[in-house]
Each structure stands twice: as C-alpha cells, then as structure tokens.
N, C-alpha and C positions, 0 to 999 in steps of 0.2 A: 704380429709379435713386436716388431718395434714401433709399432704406433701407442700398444700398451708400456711397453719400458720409459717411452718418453715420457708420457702422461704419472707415472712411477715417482720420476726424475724429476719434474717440475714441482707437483706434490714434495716431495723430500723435499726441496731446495724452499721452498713457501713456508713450510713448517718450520725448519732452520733459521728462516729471515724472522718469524713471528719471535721465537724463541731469544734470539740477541735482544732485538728489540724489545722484550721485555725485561729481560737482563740487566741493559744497560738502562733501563728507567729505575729498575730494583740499585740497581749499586749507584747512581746518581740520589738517588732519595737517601740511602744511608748515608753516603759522604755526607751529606750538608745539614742530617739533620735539624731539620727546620722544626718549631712547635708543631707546625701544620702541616699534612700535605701537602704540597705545594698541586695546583690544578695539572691535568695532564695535556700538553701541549697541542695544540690545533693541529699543525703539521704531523704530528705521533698519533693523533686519532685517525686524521686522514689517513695516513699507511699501513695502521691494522684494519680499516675498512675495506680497501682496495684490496690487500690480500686474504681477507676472509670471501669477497667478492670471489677472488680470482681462484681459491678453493672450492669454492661451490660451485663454482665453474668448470674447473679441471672435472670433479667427483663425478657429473650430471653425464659430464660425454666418456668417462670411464664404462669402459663394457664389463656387465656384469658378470660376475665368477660364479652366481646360479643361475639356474633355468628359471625365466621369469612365469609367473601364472599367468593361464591362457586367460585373455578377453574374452567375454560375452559376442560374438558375432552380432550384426550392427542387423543386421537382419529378423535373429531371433528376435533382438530386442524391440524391433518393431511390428513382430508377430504377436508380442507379448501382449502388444497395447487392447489391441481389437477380439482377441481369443486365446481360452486358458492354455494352459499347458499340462498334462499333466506329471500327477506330483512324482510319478515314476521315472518321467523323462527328467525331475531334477534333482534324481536319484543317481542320473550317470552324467552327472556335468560334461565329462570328459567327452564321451559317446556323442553326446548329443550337442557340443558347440563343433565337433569333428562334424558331423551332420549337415550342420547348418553353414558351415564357415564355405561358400562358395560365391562367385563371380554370378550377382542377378543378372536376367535378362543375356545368357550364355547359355551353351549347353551344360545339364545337371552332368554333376561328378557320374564315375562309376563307381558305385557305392551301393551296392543291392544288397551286399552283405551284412553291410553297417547300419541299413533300417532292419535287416532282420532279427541282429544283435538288439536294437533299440525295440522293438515289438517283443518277443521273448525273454526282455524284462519289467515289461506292463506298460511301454511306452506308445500308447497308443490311442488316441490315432498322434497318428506323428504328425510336427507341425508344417504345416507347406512351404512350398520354396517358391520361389520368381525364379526357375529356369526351364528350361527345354528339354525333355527327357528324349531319351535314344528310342527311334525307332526301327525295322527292317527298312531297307532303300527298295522293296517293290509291294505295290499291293498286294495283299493277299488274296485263295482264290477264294470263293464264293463257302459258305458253311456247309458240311456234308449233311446229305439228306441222314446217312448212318454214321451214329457219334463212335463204331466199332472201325471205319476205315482208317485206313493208315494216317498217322500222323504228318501233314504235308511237313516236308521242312523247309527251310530258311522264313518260316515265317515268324521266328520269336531270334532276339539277339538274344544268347546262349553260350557266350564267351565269358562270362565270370564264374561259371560252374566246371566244373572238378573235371567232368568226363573228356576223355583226348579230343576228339572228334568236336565235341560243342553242336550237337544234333540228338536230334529226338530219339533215332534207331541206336545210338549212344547208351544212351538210359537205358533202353529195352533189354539192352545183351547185357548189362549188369548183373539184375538180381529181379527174375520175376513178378516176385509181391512188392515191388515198387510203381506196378503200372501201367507202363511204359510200352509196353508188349500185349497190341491191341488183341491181338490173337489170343490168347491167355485169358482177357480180359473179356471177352466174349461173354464165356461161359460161367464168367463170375452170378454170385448171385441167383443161380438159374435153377442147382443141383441141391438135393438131399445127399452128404453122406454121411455127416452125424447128427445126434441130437442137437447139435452145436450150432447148428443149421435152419435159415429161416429161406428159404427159396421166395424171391418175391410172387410167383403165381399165388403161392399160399398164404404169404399174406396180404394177398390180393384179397384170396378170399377168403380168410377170415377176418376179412372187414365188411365186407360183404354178406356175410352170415351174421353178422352183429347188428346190419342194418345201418352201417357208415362208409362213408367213401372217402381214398385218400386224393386228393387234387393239389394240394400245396404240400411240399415238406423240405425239411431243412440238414443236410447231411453235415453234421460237426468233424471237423478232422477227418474229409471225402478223397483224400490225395484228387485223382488223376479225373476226380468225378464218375468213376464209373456205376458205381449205385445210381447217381443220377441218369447218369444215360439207360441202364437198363428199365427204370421207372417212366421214362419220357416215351421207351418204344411198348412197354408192357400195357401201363396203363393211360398215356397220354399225361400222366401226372407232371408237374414243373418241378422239381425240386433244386434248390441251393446250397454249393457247396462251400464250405468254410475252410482255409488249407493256409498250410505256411509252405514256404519253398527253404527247406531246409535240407538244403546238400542237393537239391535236384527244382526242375522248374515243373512243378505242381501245377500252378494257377496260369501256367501259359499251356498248357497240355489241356485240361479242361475247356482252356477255352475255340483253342482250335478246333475243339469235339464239337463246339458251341452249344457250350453249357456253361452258364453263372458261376463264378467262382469268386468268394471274398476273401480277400485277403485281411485273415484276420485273429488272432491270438483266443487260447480257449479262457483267457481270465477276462475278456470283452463281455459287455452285456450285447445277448443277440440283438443283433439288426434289423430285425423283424417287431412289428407292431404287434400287440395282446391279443391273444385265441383267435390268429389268423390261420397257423399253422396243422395241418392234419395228420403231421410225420415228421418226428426228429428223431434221427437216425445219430446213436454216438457210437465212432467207431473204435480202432487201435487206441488214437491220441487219448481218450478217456480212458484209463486206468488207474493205478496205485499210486504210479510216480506222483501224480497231484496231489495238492493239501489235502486234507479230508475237508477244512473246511471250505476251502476254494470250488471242492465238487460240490457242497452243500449248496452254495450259490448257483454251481452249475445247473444242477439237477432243477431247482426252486425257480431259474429264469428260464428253463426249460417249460415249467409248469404255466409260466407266464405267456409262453410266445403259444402254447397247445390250444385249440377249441377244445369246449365239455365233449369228449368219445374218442378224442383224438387220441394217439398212438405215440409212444415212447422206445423204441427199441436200440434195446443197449445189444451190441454187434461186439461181443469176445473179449468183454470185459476182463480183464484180468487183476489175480491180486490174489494174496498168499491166502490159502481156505482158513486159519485160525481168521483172519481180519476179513472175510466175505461174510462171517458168522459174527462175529461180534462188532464190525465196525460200517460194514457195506450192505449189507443186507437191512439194518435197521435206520439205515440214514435213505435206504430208497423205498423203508416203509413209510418214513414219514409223510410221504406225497400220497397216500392213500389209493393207489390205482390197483386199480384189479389185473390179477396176473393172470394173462392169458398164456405165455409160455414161461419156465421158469427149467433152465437145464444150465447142469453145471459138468465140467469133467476137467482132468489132469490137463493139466500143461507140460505137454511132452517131450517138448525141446530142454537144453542142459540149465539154461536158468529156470525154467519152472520146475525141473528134478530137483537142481541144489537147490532152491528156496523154498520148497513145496507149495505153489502156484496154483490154482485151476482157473479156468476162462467158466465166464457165465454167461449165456446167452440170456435175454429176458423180454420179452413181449409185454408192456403193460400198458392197460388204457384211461386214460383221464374220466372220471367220473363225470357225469350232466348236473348232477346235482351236489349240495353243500356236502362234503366229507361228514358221516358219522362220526368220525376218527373227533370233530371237535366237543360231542357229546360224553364222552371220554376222557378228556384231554383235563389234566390235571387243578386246572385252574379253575373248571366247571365242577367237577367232583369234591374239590375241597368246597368252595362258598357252598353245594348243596349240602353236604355232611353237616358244616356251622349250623347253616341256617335252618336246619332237622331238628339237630341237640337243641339248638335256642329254645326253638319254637313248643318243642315238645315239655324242656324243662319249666315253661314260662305257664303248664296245664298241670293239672292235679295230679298225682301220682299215676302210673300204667299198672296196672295187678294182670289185666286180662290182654290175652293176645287180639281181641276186636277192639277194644279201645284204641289200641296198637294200630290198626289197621285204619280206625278213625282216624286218630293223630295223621299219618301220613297222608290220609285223602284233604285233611284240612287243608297240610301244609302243602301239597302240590297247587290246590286252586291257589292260594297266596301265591307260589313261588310263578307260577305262568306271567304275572306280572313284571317279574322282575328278571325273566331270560334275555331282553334285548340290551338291560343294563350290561350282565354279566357276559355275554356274547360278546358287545364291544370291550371288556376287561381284560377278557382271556385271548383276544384275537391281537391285544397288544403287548403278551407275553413273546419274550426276547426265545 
C-alpha cells in the first residue's frame, strides 16, 4: 500500500512540474511577443525529456489495478511447434494453459480432474507434458487369473476422488451399478430376466448359428470393464474397454481386473484400425443426451472399425419413444444391418416416467456384402428416372404396353454402362 501511494505521489508531482513548465514558456512567449516564435530552449527540451522519461518509468513499475491475461505456458508453446493441438483444446484457453502451466522435468501437478474437464470438452488427446506422474510406493501383485476377485487395494493413488476412505471397497458400498462390487458384478451379463436382455452365452451363440465368431470386440462407455471380463472367461474373446473416470476411477479398476482400458471421450474416432473388430458393444454412455449428429458419426465410425458379419449391440439404449420412432430408429437404419434382436420397453425409474423414456436393446449385424440400401438410395433412383424419360422421349410415340416393355429393355442394356459412373456420384452424396 505505501509503495503504491509513493509511486501516486511522484506521478502527481511530475505532472505538476510538466505543467508550470509549460506555463511559464506560454506566458514568456506572450510577454514578448516576438513576430516569431522564438525556438524552444535546449535546457527546456532537456527537462520535458527526462520527466516524460521518468513517467514512463514510474507507470511501467506501477502494479496494475486489473488482473493481467494469462500467458501462453512456455511449454505449450513448444508442444505447439512439433504436434497439433486440437481446436477444442483452443476452445478453453483458460483450462488448458491451467493444464499445461507446470515445473518440467518435476513431479506432474495433481490435476486428474482438470484433464477430465479438458477431455469432456473434445479436448483430446491432450497435449503432453515433461513431468513425472504419481505412482503407488509398492509393486503391484501379479494379474488375477479371475478378473471377478476382489479388487486388491493400494494399488491405484485414489486420493483426488470424492469417496472418504480413497479405496476400491469405497466405491463398492456406494451405489451397485457403478461396478465396484465384484460380487454383484459376477452375475452381470450372465442372466435372462427381460426381453431387455442379451445374456452373452446367447450371444455366443447366435453367432455361432450364423456361422461367425466373436474374437475382438470394443466395449464403448464399459465402466469397470466387466462385459469384458465376462467375454475373456466365456468365450476366450479380448475385448476393450473405452471409459472416462468421472466421479469414480473406472480405468484404474478395469485394470487391476487386467483388462484394457482406454481412456477416452465418446466424440473420439475409435482407436481401433478398419473391420478389425468382431463386437462393439455401446453401453449407458450411448443415449439421448448426445447430439444426434455426434451419434451419427458414432454409429458410421462404428461401421468403420466392424468386419463384414460383425456384430453391433446397443446395450439399453435409451431416449424418449416419440424420438426412438422418428429420430433413432431411422438414423441406425441407415447402417443397413440386419436385425437380429430388436426389443424395446418402458423406462421405469422417475425420469423415464416424467419424460416418457424406453430403453432399447438391439442386436444387429454388418452385412458381407455392398448394402442394397444404395440401389435405393435417392441419388441412383433419381439419374435412373431422367435417364428413362430421356431415353424413351428421344423414341417414337408408346401406344402399346410391349413397346413399353421394349423401351425399358433398351434402356437398361444402355444404363449397365453407366452404373459405376453413378455409383461413384451417389456415394459422394453428403
């Protein structure tokens, strides 16, 4: 406080000095009115120099009266140089030089929270750091042969999360269907009790009946991994799980099961290389809250990561039945797969009462061969319609239904030429 008064006080008294001193040049010039100005004195230039000097000087070491804008971290900026960013992360400036602004080559901040803040708004993959992240102080013990035993603990740091205790058995006593409660989680997956219901023996074997096998597949939004685990003991299958750790430690629980867990946002393109996949499983996370179009993408990089026979199961979909019928239903026809389960029922809990909700369960399989769906497809039906009328107006009158019959035999041998044109057309349709 009084090193600001001073700096106040000097300022005043600088400004005062400037002030006479031009005064006393103004009322010297009047006195003597000369035809001329007369030049302004060497020594008078020298003394408004040195006090405009000595202004700019006081000003610079004046502490400022706002909050200055944060800097760009010296870090980021040399992340910047060698690998993108992306444009989501320069969507929360704030978040993300918070992120980055740490001591390289030191232990990393604790900040678990603040890359999940940064991920959950597309910020992803996050950029890397130069430090040391936290680990437990003792080895862990060996992988359980059964991914359903208890959860060892101390072997994940678990101090930035909500629960008292900061342990796995923590979690469990919470709330059930979060996981956590290997015992519970047993029998997950295992049991018919509604049509709601896909028991993996079953669709074991109805893959098996189809004459495909599942061996890879990809669980979307798997919390604690345990679909994966029941698939690795059922049918030897690998599957991976995709999870955020949002209010709980998801991808440290799956892995102590030892089971794959990517830590990774559902608006990411999967991680997974083109029709490697035999099973992509989307669970809770896939619902309504999502854009439609953001699912549209999901669904479409879904179709991407599947082999031709491969398997799509949407696991309790939910979303209000007027928008299952006119907004969800026709956006998972457009993937063209054949429905092998398709059950829908009430959402029985208080928000699917007031909003009127049902969950859909859905089995469907990727076709081996090119969708008929593009034989159909709007952009082939129109050019064949034109090129009909053309064709047929450009011929003598039609009186008789077999001329009719000729005209269209004409114009199909013509048009077989020109299907690989119109194929590449319509397949560039938006």
């Amino acid at each position: 406080m009084g090193f600001t008064m001073g700096l106040n006080l000097l300022l005043l008294l600088a400004m005062v000095a400037t002030n006479i001193l031009s005064l006393y040049h103004l009322s010297s010039t009047i006195q003597s009115k000369p035809p001329s100005p007369p030049p302004v004195p060497d020594h008078l230039i020298q003394q408004l120099s040195t006090i405009r000097a000595t202004i700019n000087h006081l000003t610079s070491l004046r502490p400022p009266t706002s909050k200055p804008s944060s800097s760009t971290p010296s870090d980021l900026l040399l992340y910047t140089r060698f690998s993108p960013i992306a444009s989501s992360c320069k969507d929360n400036p704030i978040l993300l030089h918070t992120y980055m602004n740490y001591t390289p080559f030191s232990p990393c901040p604790d900040d678990s929270q603040l890359a999940e803040d940064l991920i959950l708004r597309g910020c992803h993959p996050l950029p890397r750091r130069r430090c040391f992240s936290k680990t437990p102080p003792s080895l862990p013990p060996p992988l359980p042969s059964d991914p359903f035993s208890p959860l060892p603990e101390k072997t994940a740091i678990l101090n930035h999360y909500p629960c008292r205790t900061k342990t796995f058995s923590c979690f469990a006593g919470l709330k059930p269907e979060m996981g956590f409660d290997v015992r519970i989680e047993k029998s997950r997956f295992l049991t018919y009790r509604t049509d709601l219901d896909l028991p993996i023996p079953q669709l074991i074997q109805l893959a098996k009946s189809a004459n495909s096998v599942i061996r890879l597949g990809l669980d979307i939004g798997g919390g604690t991994g345990t679909f994966a685990a029941q698939m690795k003991l059922r049918s030897n299958a690998t599957v991976v799980t995709t999870t955020m750790n949002l209010g709980a430690p998801y991808s440290e629980a799956a892995a102590v099961r030892g089971l794959v867990a990517l830590h990774a946002p559902l608006q990411q393109r999967l991680p997974v290389f083109d029709g490697t996949m035999d099973l992509v499983r989307c669970g809770h996370a896939v619902n309504r809250w999502i854009p439609v179009t953001a699912m549209e993408f999901l669904f479409f990089d879904v179709d991407r990561v599947l082999r031709g026979g491969g398997y799509l199961l949407l696991d309790r979909f939910f979303s209000k039945k007027s928008d299952l019928d006119k907004v969800y239903a026709p956006l998972i026809g457009k993937l063209g797969y054949k429905k092998v389960k398709w059950a829908v029922a009430n959402k029985g809990d208080a928000s699917g009462i007031k909003n009127g909700e049902v969950y859909l369960t859905a089995l469907l399989q990727k076709p081996l061969v090119l969708r008929a769906s593009l034989l159909t497809s709007s952009p082939f039906v129109e050019t064949f319609l034109q090129g009909f009328f053309s064709y047929c107006a450009s011929k003598p009158a039609i009186h008789l239904s077999l001329d009719l019959l000729l005209c269209c035999d004409s114009f199909l041998n013509s048009f077989k030429a020109e299907i690989p044109t119109i194929y590449a057309t319509s397949s560039n349709q938006p």
